[in-house]
C-alpha positions in Angstrom: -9.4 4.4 -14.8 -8.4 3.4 -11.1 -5.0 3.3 -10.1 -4.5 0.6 -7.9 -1.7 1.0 -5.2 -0.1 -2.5 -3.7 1.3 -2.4 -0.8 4.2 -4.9 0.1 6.0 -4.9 3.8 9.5 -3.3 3.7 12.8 -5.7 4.5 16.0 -4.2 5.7 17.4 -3.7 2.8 14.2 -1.8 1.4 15.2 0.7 4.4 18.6 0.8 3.7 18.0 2.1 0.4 15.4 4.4 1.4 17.9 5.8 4.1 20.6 6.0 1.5 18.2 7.9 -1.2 17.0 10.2 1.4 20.1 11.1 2.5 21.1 12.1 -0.5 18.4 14.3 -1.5 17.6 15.8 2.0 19.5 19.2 1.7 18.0 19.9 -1.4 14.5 19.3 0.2 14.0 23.0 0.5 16.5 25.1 -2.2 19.4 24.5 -4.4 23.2 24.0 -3.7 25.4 26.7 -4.9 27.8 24.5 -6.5 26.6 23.6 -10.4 28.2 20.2 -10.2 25.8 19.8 -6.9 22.4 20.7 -8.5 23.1 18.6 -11.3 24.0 15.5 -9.2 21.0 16.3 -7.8 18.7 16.3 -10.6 20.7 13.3 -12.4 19.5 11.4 -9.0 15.8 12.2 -9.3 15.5 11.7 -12.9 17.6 8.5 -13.2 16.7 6.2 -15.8 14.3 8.8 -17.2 16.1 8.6 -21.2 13.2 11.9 -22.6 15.2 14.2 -19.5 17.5 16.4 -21.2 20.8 17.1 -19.6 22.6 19.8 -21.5 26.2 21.7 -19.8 27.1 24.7 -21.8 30.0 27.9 -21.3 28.0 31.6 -20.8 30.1 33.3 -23.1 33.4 33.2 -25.0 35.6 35.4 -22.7 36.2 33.6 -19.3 33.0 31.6 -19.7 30.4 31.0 -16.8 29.5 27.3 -16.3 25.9 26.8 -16.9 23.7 23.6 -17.6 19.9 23.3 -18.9 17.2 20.4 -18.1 14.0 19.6 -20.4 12.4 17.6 -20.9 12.6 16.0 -24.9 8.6 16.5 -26.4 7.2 18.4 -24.0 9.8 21.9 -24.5 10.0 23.5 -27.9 13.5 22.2 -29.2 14.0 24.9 -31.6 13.6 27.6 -28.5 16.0 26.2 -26.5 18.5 26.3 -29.1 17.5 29.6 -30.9 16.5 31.6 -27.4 18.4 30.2 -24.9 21.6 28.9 -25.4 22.7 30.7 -28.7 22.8 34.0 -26.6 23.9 33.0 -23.7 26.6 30.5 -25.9 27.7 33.2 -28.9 26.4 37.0 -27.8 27.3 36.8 -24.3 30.2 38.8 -23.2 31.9 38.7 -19.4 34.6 40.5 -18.7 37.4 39.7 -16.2 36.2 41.4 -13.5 32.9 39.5 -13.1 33.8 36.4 -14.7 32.5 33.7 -12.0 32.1 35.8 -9.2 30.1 39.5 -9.7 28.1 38.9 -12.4 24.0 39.8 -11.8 21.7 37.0 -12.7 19.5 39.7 -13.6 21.9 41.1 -16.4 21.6 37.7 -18.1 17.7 37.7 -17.7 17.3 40.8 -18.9 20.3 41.2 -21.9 21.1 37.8 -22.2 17.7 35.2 -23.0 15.2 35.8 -25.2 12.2 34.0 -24.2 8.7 35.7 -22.9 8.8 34.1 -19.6 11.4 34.2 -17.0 11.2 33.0 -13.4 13.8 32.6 -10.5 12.5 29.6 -8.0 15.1 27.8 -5.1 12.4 25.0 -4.4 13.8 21.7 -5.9 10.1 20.5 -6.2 8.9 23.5 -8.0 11.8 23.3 -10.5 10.7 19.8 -10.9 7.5 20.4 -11.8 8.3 23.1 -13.7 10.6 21.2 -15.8 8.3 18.1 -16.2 5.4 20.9 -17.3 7.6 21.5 -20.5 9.4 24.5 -19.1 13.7 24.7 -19.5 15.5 24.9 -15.5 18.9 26.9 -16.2 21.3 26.2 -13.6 24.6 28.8 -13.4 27.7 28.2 -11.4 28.1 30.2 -7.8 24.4 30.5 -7.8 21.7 28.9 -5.3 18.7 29.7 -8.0 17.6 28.4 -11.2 15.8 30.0 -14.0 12.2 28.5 -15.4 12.5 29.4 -18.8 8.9 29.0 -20.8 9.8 26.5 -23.2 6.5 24.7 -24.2 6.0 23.5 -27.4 4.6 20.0 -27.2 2.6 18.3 -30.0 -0.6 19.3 -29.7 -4.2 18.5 -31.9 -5.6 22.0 -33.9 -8.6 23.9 -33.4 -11.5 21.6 -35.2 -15.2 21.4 -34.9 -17.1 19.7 -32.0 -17.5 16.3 -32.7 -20.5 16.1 -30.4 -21.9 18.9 -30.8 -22.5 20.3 -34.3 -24.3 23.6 -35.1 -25.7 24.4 -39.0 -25.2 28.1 -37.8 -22.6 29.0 -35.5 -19.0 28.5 -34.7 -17.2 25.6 -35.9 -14.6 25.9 -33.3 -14.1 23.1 -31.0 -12.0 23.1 -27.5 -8.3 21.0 -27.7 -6.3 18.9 -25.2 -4.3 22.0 -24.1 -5.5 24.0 -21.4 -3.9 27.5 -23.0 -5.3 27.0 -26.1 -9.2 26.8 -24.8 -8.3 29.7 -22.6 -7.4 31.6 -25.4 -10.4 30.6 -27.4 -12.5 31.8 -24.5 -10.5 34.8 -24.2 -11.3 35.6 -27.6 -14.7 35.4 -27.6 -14.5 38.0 -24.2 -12.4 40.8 -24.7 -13.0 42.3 -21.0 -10.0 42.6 -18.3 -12.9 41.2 -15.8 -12.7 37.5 -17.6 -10.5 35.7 -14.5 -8.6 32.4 -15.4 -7.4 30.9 -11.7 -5.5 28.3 -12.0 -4.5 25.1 -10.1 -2.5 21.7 -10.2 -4.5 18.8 -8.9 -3.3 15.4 -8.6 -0.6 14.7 -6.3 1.2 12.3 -9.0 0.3 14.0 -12.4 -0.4 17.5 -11.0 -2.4 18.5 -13.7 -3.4 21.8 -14.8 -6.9 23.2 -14.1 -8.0 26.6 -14.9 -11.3 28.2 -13.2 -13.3 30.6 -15.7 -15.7 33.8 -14.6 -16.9 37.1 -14.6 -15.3 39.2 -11.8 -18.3 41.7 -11.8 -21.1 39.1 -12.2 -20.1 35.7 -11.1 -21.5 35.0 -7.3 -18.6 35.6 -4.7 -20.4 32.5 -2.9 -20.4 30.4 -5.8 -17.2 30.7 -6.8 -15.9 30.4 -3.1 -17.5 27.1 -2.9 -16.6 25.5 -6.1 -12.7 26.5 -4.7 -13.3 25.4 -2.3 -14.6 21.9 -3.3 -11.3 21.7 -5.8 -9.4 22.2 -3.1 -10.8 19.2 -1.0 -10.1 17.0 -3.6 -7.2 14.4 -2.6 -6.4 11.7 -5.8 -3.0 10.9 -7.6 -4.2 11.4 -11.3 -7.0 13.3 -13.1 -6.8 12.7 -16.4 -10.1 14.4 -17.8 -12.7 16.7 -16.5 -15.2 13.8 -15.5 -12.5 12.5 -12.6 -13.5 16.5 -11.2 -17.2 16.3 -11.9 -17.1 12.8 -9.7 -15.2 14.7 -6.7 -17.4 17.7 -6.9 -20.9 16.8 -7.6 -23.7 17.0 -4.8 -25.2 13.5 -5.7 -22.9 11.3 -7.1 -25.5 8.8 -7.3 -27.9 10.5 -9.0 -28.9 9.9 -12.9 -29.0 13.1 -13.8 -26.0 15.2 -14.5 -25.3 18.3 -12.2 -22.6 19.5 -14.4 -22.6 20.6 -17.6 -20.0 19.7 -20.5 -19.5 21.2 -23.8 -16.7 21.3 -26.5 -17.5 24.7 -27.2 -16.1 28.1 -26.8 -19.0 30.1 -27.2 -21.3 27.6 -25.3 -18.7 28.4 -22.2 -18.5 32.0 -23.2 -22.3 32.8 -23.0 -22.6 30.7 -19.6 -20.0 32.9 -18.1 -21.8 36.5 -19.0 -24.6 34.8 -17.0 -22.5 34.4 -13.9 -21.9 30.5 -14.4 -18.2 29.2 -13.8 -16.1 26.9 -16.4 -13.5 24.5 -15.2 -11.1 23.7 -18.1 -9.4 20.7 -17.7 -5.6 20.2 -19.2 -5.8 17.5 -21.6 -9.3 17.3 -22.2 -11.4 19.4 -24.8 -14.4 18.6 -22.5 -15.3 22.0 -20.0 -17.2 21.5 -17.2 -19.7 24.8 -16.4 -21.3 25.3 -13.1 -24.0 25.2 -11.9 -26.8 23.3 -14.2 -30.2 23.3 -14.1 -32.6 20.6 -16.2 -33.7 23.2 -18.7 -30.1 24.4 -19.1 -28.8 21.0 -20.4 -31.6 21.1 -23.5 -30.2 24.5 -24.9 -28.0 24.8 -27.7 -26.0 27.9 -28.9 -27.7 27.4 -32.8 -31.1 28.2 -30.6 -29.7 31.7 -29.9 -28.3 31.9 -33.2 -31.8 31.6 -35.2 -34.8 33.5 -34.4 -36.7 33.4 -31.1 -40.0 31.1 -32.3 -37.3 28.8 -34.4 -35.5 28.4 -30.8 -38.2 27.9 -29.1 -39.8 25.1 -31.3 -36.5 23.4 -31.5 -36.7 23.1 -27.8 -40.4 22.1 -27.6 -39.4 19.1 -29.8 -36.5 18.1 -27.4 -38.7 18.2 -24.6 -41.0 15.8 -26.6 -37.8 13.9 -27.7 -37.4 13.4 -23.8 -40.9 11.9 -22.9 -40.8 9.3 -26.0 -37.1 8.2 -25.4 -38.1 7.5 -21.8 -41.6 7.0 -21.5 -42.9 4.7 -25.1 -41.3 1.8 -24.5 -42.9 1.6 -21.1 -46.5 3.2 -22.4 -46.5 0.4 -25.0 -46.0 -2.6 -22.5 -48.7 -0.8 -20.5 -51.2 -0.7 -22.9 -50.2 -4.1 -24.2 -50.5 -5.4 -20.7 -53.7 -4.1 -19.2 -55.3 -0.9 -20.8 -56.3 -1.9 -24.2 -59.1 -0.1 -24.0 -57.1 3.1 -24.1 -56.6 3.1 -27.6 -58.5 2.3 -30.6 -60.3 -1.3 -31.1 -58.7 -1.3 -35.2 -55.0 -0.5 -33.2 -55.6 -3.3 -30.9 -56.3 -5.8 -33.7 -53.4 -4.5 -35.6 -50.7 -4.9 -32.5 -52.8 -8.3 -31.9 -51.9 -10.1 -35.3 -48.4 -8.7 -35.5 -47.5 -10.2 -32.2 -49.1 -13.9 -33.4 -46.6 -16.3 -32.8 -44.4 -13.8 -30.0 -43.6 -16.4 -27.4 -42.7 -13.5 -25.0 -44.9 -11.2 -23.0 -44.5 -7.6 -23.6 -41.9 -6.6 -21.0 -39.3 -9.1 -22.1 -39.7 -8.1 -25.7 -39.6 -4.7 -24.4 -36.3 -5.7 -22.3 -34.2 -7.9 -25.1 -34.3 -5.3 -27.8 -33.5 -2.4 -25.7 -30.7 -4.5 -24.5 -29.5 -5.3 -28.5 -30.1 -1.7 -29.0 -27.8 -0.3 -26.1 -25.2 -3.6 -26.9 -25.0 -2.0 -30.9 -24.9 1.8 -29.3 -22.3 0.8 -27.3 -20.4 -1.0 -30.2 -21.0 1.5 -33.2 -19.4 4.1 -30.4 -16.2 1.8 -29.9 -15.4 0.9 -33.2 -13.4 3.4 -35.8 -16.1 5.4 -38.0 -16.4 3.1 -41.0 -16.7 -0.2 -39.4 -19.1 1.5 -36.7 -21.6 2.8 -39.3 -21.7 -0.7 -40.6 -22.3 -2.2 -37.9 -24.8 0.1 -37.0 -26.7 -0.8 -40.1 -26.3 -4.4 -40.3 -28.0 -4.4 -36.8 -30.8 -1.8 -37.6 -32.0 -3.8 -41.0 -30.6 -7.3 -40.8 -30.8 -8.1 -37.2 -34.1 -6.4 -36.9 -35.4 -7.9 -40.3 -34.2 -11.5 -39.0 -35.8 -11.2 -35.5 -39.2 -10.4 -36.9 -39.1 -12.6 -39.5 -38.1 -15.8 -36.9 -41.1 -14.4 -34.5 -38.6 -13.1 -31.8 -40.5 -9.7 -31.7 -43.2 -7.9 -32.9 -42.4 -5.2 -36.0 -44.4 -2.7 -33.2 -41.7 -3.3 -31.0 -39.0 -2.4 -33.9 -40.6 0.8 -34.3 -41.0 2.0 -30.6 -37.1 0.6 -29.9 -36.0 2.7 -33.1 -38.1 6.0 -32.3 -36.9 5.6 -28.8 -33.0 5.5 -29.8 -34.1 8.4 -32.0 -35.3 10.4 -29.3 -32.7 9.5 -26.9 -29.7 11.6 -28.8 -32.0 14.5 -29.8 -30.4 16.0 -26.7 -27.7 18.7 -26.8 -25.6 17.3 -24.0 -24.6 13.8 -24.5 -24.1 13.4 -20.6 -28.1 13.8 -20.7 -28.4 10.6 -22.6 -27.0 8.3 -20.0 -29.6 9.2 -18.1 -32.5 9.0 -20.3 -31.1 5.1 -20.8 -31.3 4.4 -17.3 -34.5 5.7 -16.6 -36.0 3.8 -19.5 -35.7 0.5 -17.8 -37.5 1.6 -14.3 -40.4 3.0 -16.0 -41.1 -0.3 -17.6 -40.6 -2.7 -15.4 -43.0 -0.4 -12.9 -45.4 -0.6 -16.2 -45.0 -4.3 -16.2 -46.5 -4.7 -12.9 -48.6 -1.6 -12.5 -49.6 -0.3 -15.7 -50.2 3.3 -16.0 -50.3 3.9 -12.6 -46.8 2.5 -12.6 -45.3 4.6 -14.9 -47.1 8.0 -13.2 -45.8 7.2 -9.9 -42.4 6.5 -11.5 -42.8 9.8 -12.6 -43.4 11.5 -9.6 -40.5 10.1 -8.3 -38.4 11.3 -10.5 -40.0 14.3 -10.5 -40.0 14.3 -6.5 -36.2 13.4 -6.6 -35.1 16.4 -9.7 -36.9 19.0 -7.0 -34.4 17.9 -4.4 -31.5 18.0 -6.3 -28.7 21.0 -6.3 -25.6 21.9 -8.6 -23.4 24.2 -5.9 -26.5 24.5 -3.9 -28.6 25.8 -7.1 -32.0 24.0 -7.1 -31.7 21.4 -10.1 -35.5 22.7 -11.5 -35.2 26.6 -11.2 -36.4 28.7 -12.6 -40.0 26.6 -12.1 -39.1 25.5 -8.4 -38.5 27.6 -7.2 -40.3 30.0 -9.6 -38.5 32.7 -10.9 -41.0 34.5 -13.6 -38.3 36.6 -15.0 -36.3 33.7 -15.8 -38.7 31.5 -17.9 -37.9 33.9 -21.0 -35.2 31.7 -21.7 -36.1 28.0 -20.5 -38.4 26.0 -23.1 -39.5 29.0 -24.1 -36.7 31.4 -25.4 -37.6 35.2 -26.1 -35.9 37.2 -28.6 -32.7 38.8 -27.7 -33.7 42.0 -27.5 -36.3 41.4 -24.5 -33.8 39.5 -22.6 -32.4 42.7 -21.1 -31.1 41.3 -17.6 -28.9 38.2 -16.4 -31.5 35.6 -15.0 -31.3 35.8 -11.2 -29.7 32.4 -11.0 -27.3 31.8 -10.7 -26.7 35.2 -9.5 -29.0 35.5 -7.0 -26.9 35.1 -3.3 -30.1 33.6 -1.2 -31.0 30.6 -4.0 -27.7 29.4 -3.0 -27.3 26.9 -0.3 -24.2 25.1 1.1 -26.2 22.7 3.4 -24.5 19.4 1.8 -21.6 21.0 1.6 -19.6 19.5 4.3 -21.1 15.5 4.1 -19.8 16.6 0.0 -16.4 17.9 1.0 -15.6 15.0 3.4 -16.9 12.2 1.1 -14.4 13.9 -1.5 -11.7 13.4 0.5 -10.4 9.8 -0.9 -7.2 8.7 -2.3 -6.8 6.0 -5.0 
């Protein structure tokens, strides 16, 4: 969702005002006043006409009260710990004597005897107290002093722990990932109970500064790894991200490849398991969607349910992915093909039957081939959209009626409904959902080069692809490894998946230092540095 910024020449006036507004926020540019009546004037001036900011003066104390004021921000700070933490002691069990009433008292007495919440900060920078507040946190402001206090007041609505919607286990964790950032970091943190699990965070975003936590394993991650994807956050230069796909866009080594070089997941344990293998996981503040680093091809065809059954359960599961792949991709194009030119490839009894089912077909192969695909990705698309009921109906009515109708007016062949339905089929057999944008746009390559070619069209479509997932990286991570390069110790848990007990080591990548190459990094880094 692009934010476009219009630009309009500035009259006089515009620079009046501008002069007038910076002139009366400049001195606070760098710290506080020491004057209450100051800071508030201040903060009244940059959060004018902003109705959910919170402007509350109170008295420290009974005796020879202390002048004090709090800002929060209504929804985002927990209502009921402002009153009950912060202003009931300060307000009712506060005590100042005459001798430091307004003058001597320590701002560390009242931090320390007075407030009652877990976190307590001192900060002079306007800007940090501004983003502090906005964040959810209460600002405290007291009278004769050039310092406010962040007081951690967050406690804004927020969704519950619930199960994956996209990716469901039979056996497993039901635990999904939520839209705030603290709560998947605990989940993680959970799951990991080891002082060396790092969470390194960062705001990015100049306008929203959103939150953005970095996951991994002090004592296994790779120093080089993890240097380069900081370094890559750092580069980027946007007003909003909003989810963890606007990172994956800045980030990524080919942002105009197909094929994912990222992986997502809604789970805890999924991110958990990557982690003890020396991946990283970027959590995204409101988003339940991690991003791990980096991801090879075999890696996005694993589930966590194939480590939670045995090894030859796991490893068939994976062998009929695999096969899920090739007929998602390849049968609509192999049917065309054969339809086309090689129908001597299959048997004379087939070719009759495909021949009297397509009697009365005014189109050719391809363009059958073409207009369902394009119904089937239109209802995809429109069963996603709509809310669950209506989608499920819809998604039937065009998988009997449509398809009924369109065979029974000669439109297409009933073959045809049964590769297009066997082909959606195989399409969303695949763990990572990010995996099936891609098998849907290679679909349409491979059988348009079987149009014209045949065979031959869809094998040297195939090398290409092939040719073009050897060259990819993910953080300088070959997309194919462990097969290219080959790493023998590593295939015990690609299509094939040994049992646990004779997986004894990490796999080499990505742990291994010389696999990792930073050779794009700089074209990446200075293509990253845009601003909507």
């Amino acid at each position: 969702m692009p934010i476009k910024v219009i630009k309009r020449k500035k009259n006089k006036s515009d620079k009046a005002n501008t002069q007038t507004s910076s002139a009366m926020i400049a001195p606070s540019a760098t710290s506080l006043y020491n004057k209450l009546e100051d800071n508030i004037s201040l903060f009244a001036t940059l959060f004018s006409d902003c109705s959910d900011v919170i402007f509350r003066r109170f008295q420290i104390g009974k005796d020879n009260p202390l002048p004090a004021a709090i800002i929060y921000v209504d929804g985002l700070a927990n209502r009921q710990s402002v009153d009950l933490e912060i202003m009931e002691p300060l307000m009712y069990f506060t005590r100042i004597d005459q001798k430091n009433a307004m003058s001597n008292i320590d701002i560390e007495i009242i931090k320390q005897l007075n407030i009652t919440v877990g976190e307590i900060k001192e900060d002079q920078n306007v800007m940090n107290i501004v983003n502090a507040i906005l964040s959810g946190d209460t600002a405290m402001f007291i009278d004769n002093f050039p310092v406010a206090l962040i007081l951690n007041s967050r406690g804004w609505e927020n969704r519950g722990v619930q199960e994956p919607t996209t990716e469901n286990v039979i056996r497993g964790p039901k635990e999904g990932f939520t839209e705030t950032v603290r709560f998947n970091t605990a989940l993680i943190r959970r799951r990991i109970k080891d002082p060396k699990l790092k969470m390194k965070g960062f705001k990015l975003g100049k306008r929203t500064k959103t939150d953005v936590v970095i996951a991994y394993m002090d004592d296994i991650v790779n120093e080089t790894l993890l240097q380069e994807i900081e370094k890559r956050l750092n580069t980027i230069d946007t007003d909003a991200v909003f989810e963890s796909g606007y990172i994956e866009q800045f980030i990524e080594d080919s942002p105009f490849s197909p094929f994912p070089q990222m992986q997502t997941t809604e789970r805890p344990d999924k991110v958990a398991g990557n982690l003890l293998e020396g991946r990283v996981a970027i959590l995204v503040d409101g988003t339940p969607v991690a991003l791990i680093a980096p991801a090879t091809f075999a890696q996005l065809y694993q589930s966590p349910e194939d480590y939670y059954e045995r090894a030859i359960f796991g490893t068939a599961v994976r062998l009929i992915r695999l096969m899920g792949l090739f007929l998602a991709t390849s049968l609509p194009s192999f049917y065309v093909a054969v339809l086309t030119y090689h129908h001597e490839m299959i048997p004379t009894q087939l070719v009759l039957a495909l021949a009297r089912s397509r009697m009365g077909v005014p189109f050719p192969a391809i363009l059958e081939a073409l207009l369902m695909e394009g119904v089937i990705e239109i209802l995809r698309e429109a069963t996603t959209r709509l809310p669950g009921t209506i989608g499920q109906t819809i998604g039937i009515i065009g998988t009997l009626v449509i398809g009924q109708a369109a065979v029974a007016a000669k439109l297409v062949s009933p073959a045809m409904i049964i590769i297009v339905s066997i082909t959606a089929i195989g399409a969303y057999i695949t763990p990572n959902y990010s995996t099936t944008y891609s098998i849907r746009f290679i679909r349409f390559p491979l059988m348009i080069a079987a149009a014209f070619f045949g065979v031959f069209g869809i094998a040297a479509m195939w090398l290409f692809i092939i040719i073009h997932l050897a060259g990819l990286e993910s953080f300088g991570i070959p997309y194919l490894a462990p097969v290219a390069p080959f790493k023998l110790s590593d295939i015990k848990d690609t299509i094939v998946r040994f049992p646990l007990w004779a997986m004894k080591k990490r796999p080499m990548i990505p742990e291994n230092r010389n696999l990792i190459r930073q050779g794009s990094s700089a074209v990446a880094s200075s293509r990253r540095r845009t601003r909507w």
